[in-house]
TORRODREN-374769 format. One record per residue (C-alpha): x, y negated, z; residue in one letter; residue number from 1. Coordinates in Angstrom, 3 decimals, decimal comma. Each point is the difference from the previous one (the first is absolute). Layout:
N
SITE      east     north        up  mivo  bado
SITE         X         Y         Z     A   NUM
...
***
This chain:
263
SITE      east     north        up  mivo  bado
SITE   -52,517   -54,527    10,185     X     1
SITE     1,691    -2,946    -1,307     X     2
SITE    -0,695    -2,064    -2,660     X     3
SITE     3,833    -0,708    -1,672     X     4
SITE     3,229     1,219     0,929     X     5
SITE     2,664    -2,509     0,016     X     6
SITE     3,983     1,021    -0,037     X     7
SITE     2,452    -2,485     1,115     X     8
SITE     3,470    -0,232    -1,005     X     9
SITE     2,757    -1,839     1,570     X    10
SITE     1,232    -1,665    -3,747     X    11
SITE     3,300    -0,239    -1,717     X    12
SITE     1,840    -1,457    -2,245     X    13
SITE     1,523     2,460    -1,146     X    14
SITE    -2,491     1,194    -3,437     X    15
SITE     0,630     3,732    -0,039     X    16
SITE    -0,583     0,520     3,953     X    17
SITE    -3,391    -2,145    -1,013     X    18
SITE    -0,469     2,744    -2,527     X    19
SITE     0,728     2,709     2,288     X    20
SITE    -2,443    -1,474     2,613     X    21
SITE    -2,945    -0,251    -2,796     X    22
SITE     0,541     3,435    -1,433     X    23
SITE     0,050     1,272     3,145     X    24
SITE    -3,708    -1,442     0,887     X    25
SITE    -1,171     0,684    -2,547     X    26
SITE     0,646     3,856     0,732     X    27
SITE    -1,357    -0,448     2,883     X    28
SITE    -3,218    -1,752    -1,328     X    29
SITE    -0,776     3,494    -2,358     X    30
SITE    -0,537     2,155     3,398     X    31
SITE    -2,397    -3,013     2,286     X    32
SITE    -3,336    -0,269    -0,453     X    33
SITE    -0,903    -3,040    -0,880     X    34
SITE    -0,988    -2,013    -2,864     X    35
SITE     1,825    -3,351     1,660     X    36
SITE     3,599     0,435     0,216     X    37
SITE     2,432    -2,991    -0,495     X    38
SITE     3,322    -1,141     1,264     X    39
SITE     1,186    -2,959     1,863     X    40
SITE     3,260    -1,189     1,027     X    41
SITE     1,496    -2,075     3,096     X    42
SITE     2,842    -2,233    -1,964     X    43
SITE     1,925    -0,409    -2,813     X    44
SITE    -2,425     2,251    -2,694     X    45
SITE    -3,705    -1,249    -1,301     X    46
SITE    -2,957     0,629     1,470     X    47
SITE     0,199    -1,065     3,165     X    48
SITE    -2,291     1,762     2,905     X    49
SITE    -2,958    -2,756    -0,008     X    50
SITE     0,304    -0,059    -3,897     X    51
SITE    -1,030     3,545    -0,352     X    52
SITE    -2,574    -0,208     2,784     X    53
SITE    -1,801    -2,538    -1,440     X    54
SITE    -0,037     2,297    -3,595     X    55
SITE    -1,605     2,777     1,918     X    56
SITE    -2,420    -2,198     2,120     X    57
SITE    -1,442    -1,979    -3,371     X    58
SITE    -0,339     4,112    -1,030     X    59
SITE    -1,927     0,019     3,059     X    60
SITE     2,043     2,134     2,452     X    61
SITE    -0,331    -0,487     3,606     X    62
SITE     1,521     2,231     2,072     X    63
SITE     4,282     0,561    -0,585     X    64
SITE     2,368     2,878     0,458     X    65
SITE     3,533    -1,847     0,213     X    66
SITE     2,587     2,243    -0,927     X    67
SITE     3,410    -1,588     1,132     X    68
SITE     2,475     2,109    -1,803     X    69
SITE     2,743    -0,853     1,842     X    70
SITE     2,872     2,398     1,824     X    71
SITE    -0,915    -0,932     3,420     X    72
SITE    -2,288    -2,005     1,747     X    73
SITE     1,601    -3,403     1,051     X    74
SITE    -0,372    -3,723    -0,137     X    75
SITE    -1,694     0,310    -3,751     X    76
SITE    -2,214     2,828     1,253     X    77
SITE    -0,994    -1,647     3,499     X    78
SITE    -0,599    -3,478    -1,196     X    79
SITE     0,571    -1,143    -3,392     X    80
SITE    -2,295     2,119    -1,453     X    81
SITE    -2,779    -0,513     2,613     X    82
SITE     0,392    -3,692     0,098     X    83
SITE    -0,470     0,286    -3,750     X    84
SITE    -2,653     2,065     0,067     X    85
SITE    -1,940    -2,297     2,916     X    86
SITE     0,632    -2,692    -2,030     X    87
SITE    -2,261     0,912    -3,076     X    88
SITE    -2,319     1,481     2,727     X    89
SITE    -0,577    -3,511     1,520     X    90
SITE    -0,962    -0,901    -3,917     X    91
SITE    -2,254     2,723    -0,532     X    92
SITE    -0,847     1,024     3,716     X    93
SITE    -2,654     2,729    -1,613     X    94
SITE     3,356     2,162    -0,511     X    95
SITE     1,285     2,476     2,063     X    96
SITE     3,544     2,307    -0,081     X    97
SITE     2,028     2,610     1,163     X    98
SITE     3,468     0,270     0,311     X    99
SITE     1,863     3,310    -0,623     X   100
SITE     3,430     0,929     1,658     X   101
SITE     3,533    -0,177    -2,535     X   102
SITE     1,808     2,973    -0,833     X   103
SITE     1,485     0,314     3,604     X   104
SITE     1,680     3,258     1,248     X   105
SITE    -2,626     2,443    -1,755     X   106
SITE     1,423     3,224    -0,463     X   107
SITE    -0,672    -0,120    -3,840     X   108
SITE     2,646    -2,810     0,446     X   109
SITE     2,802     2,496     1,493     X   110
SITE    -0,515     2,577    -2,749     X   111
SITE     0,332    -2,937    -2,599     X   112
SITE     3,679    -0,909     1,749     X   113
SITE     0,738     3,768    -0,559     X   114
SITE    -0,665     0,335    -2,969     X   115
SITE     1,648    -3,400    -1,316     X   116
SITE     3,773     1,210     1,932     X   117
SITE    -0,479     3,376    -1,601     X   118
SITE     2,421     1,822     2,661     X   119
SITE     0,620     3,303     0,727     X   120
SITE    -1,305     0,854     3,433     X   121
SITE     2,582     0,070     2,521     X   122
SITE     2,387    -1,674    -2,243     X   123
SITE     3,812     0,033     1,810     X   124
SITE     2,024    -3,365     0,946     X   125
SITE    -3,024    -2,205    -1,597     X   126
SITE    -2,386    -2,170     1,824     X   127
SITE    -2,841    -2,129    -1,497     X   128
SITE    -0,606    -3,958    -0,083     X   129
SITE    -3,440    -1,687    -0,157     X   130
SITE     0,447    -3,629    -0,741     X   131
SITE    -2,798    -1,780     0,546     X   132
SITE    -0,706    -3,866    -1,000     X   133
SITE    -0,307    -0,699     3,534     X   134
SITE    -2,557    -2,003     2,035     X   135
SITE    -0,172    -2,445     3,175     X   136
SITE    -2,862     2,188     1,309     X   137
SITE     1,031     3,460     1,963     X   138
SITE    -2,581     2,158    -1,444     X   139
SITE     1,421     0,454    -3,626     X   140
SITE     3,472     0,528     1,656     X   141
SITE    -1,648     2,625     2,169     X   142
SITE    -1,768     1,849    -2,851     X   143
SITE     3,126     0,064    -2,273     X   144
SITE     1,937     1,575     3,114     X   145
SITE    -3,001     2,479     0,278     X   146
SITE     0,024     1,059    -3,409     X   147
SITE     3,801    -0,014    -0,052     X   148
SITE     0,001     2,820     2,984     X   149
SITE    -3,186     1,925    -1,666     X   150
SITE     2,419     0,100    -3,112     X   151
SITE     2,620     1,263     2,188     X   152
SITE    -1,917     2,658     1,301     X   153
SITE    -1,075     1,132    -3,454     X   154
SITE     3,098    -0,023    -1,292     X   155
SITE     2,267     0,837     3,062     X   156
SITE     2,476    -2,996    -1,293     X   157
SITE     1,115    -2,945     2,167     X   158
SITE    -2,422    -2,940    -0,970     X   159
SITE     0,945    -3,564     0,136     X   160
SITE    -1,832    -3,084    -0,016     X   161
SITE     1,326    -3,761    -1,085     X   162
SITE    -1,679    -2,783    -0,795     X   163
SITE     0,942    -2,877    -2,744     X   164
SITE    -1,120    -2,493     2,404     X   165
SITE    -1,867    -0,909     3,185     X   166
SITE     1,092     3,379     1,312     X   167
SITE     2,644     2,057     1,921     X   168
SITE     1,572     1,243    -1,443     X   169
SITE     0,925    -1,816    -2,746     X   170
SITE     1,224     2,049    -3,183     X   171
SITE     3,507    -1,318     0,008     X   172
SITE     0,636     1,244     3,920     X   173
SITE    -1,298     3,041    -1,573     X   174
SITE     2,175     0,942    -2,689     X   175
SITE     2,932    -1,143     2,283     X   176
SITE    -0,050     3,299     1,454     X   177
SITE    -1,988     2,468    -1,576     X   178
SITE     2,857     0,811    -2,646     X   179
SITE     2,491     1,054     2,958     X   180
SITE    -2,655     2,403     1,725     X   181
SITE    -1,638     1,838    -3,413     X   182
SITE     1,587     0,562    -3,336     X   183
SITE    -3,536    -0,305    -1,720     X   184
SITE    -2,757    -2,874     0,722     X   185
SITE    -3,200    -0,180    -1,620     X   186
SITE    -0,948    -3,450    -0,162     X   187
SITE    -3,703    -0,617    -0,663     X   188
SITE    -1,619    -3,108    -0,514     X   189
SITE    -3,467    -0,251     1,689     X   190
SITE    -1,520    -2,278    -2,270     X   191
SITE    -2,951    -0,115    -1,822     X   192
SITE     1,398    -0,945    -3,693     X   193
SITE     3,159    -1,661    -1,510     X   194
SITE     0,910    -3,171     0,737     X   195
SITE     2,166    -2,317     1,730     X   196
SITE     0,464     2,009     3,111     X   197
SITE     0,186     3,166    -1,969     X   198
SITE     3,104    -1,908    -1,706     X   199
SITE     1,577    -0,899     3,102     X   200
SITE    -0,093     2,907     1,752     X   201
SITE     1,939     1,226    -3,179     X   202
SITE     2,248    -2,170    -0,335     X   203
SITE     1,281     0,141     3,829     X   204
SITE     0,486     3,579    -0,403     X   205
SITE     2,109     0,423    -3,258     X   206
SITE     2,077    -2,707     1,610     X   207
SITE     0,757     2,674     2,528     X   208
SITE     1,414     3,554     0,433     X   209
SITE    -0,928     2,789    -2,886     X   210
SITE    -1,078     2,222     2,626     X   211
SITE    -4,040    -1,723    -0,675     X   212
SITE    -2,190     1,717    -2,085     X   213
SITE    -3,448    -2,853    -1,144     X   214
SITE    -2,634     1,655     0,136     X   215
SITE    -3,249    -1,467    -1,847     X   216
SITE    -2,718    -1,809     1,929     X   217
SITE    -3,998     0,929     0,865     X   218
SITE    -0,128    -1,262    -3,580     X   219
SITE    -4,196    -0,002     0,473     X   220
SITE     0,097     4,388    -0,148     X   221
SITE    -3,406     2,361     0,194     X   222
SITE     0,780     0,453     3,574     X   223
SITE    -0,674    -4,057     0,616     X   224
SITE    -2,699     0,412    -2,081     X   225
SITE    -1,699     2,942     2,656     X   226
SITE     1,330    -2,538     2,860     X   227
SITE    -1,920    -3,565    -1,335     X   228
SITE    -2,825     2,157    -0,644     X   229
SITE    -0,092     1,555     3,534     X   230
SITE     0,170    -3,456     1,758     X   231
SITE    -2,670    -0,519    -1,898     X   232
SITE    -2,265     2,282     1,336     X   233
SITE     1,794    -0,509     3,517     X   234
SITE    -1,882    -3,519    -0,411     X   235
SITE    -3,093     1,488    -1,098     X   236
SITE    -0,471     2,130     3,460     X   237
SITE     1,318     2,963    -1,940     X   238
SITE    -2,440     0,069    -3,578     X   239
SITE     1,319     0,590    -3,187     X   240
SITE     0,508    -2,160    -2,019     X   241
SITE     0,583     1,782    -3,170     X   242
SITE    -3,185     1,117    -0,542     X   243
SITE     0,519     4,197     0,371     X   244
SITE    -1,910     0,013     3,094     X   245
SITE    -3,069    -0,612     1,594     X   246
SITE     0,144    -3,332     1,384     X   247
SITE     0,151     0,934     4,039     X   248
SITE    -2,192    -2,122     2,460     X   249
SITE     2,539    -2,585     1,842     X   250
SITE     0,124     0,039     3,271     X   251
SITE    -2,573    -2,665     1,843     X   252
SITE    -2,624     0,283    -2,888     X   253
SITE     0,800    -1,826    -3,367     X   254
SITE     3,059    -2,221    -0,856     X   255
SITE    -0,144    -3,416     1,130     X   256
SITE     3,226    -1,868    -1,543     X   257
SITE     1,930    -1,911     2,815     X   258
SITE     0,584    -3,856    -1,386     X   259
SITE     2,823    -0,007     2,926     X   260
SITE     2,220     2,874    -0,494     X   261
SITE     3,549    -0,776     0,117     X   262
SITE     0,554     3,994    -0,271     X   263
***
C-alpha cells in the first residue's frame, strides 16, 4: 500500500474555482484510506508538486500515489507531472510513485453530462454541445467525442462537440449552424470549475442566437468523486482504497512503486 496520496491540480487564478477544487478533495480525502493525503498544484496556486513531496517525505513517506485530477490525459498528464515527480526522485532517490489515469471517458463521466443538460429523452428539434477547453494532443479530443456519442445514445439527442481552442471544431463554426438545424441546443461546458474558459464559452454564446440553453459544468459532482476514486484503484492493480475491503493480493506478489511511470 502506499504511504501518502498526493492530488494534483492544474491551478487558477480564478479564487472560487480554487475553492471548488479544494472542497472537492477534500471530499474525496473522507472515503481513501490513508492517513497522508495532501494536494499539489502544477502553476499559478501554492504548493507546488516538489513542495508537498518534500512535506510528506520529512513525514517519512516513501512510496506515492499521484492522483492527476485532470479531464484527460495530455501534455500535463504525460510529462509535466512525471518530470516533476522524477525530479524530487533524483533528490530523494529512496522514493518511489505511481501515476493514476485523469477522469478520461469513464462512464461515471457520461451520466454526470446527463444529468448536468437535464433533457428529456428523445427531446424533438434539439441537439447537444460539449465544449471542451481543447488540447494539441488527439486523445482528449477523442474522449470528449466518445463521451459526446455515449451521451447521445443515452439520451437519443444529436450530440455535438466544439472546442475553445486547439480543436475542430472550434465553438464559433459551431454555433454558425446549429441554430438553423434545431430550435433547442444544450450547450454544456466540460470543465472542471468556473473560470476564465467557463466565462468565455459564455460570453460567445449569449452573443449569439436565443435558441442556446447553458447548461452548468462537471462542477466537481459525486459522480467525479466515484470516477477519481476508481482510477485510483485502477493504479493500485484493482485494491480499494477506501478501506471497506479486504486489501486483495496484487498481481506479481506485493507492490513495488515504479520511480519511472509516466502513466
Amino acid at each position: 500500500m502506499f504511504d501518502a496520496v498526493v492530488y494534483i491540480g492544474h491551478g487558477s487564478r480564478c479564487e472560487e474555482g480554487e475553492a471548488q477544487f479544494k472542497r472537492f478533495i477534500e471530499s474525496v480525502k473522507e472515503e481513501v484510506a490513508s492517513p497522508n493525503q495532501e494536494i499539489a498544484f502544477l502553476e499559478l496556486t501554492a504548493p507546488t508538486i516538489a513542495e508537498t513531496m518534500e512535506k510528506l517525505i520529512a513525514d517519512g513517506a516513501k512510496r506515492f500515489l499521484i492522483v492527476p485530477v485532470l479531464l484527460f490525459s495530455a501534455i500535463q498528464h504525460q510529462l509535466d507531472i512525471p518530470e516533476e515527480l522524477r525530479a524530487v526522485q533524483r533528490k530523494y532517490p529512496f522514493i518511489s510513485f505511481e501515476i493514476s489515469e485523469p477522469f478520461g471517458a469513464h462512464p461515471y463521466m457520461v451520466d454526470l453530462v446527463v444529468k448536468r443538460i437535464g433533457a428529456e429523452k428523445n427531446e424533438k428539434d434539439t441537439a447537444i454541445m460539449l465544449v471542451g477547453g481543447g488540447s494539441s494532443h488527439l486523445r482528449p479530443i477523442q474522449e470528449l467525442q466518445q463521451i459526446g456519442k455515449s451521451v447521445e445514445q443515452k439520451l437519443d439527442i444529436p450530440v455535438y462537440t466544439a472546442f475553445l481552442q486547439l480543436g475542430k471544431p472550434s465553438l464559433e463554426e459551431t454555433l454558425e449552424f446549429l441554430p438553423y438545424r434545431y430550435k433547442k441546443v444544450y450547450v454544456m461546458p466540460y470543465l472542471l470549475f468556473t473560470g476564465l474558459q467557463l466565462e468565455k464559452i459564455e460570453q460567445i454564446v449569449f452573443s449569439s442566437k436565443d435558441t442556446f440553453v447553458i447548461c452548468p459544468n462537471l462542477e466537481f459532482d459525486e459522480l467525479m468523486k466515484k470516477t477519481l476514486i476508481k482510477r485510483m484503484e485502477e493504479a493500485c492493480d484493482g485494491e480499494d482504497v477506501s478501506g471497506d475491503d479486504e486489501p486483495r493480493q496484487k498481481k506479481g506478489g506485493n507492490y513495488r512503486g515504479r520511480g519511472d511511470s509516466s502513466a
